[in-house]
N, C-alpha and C positions, 0 to 999 in steps of 0.2 A: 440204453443211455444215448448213443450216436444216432439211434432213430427218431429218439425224441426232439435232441437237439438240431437233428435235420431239418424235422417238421418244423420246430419254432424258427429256425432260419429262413424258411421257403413261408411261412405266415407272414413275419414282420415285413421280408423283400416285398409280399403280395401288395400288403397295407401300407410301406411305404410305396410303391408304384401307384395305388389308386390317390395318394395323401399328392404326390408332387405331380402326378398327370391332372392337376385340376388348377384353371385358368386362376393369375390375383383378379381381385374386384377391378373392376371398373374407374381410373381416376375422374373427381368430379370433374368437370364438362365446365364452363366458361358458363355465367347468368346471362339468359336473356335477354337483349338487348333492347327487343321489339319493343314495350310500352315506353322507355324513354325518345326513339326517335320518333313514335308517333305524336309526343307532348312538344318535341321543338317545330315541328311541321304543324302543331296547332299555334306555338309559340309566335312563328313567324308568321302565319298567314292573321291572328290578329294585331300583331304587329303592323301590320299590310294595310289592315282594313281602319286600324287608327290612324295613322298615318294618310290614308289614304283620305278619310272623313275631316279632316283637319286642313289638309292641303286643299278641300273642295268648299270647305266653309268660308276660308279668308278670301277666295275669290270673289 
């Protein structure tokens, strides 16, 4: 009986060490930002070019 109980004590210690030596996930990461400042850099430069073609017309 005190061998068996040994064993199962020395098991669960084993299984719990493998259970709490393993890393949490990963928290998710912030969205991409990349395709919206590339659409205001499109934004503005036809902004740019309206402006631009307008101010050259009334001359």
């Amino acid at each position: 009986m005190n061998k068996k109980l040994n064993f199962i004590i020395i098991i669960a210690f084993c299984c719990l060490n493998v259970i709490f030596a393993q890393d949490p996930p990963p928290l998710p990461d912030a969205p991409n930002q990349g395709p919206i400042n590339g659409l205001m850099f499109l934004a503005i430069i036809g902004i740019l070019i309206a402006a631009k073609s307008y101010f050259n017309r009334s001359k």
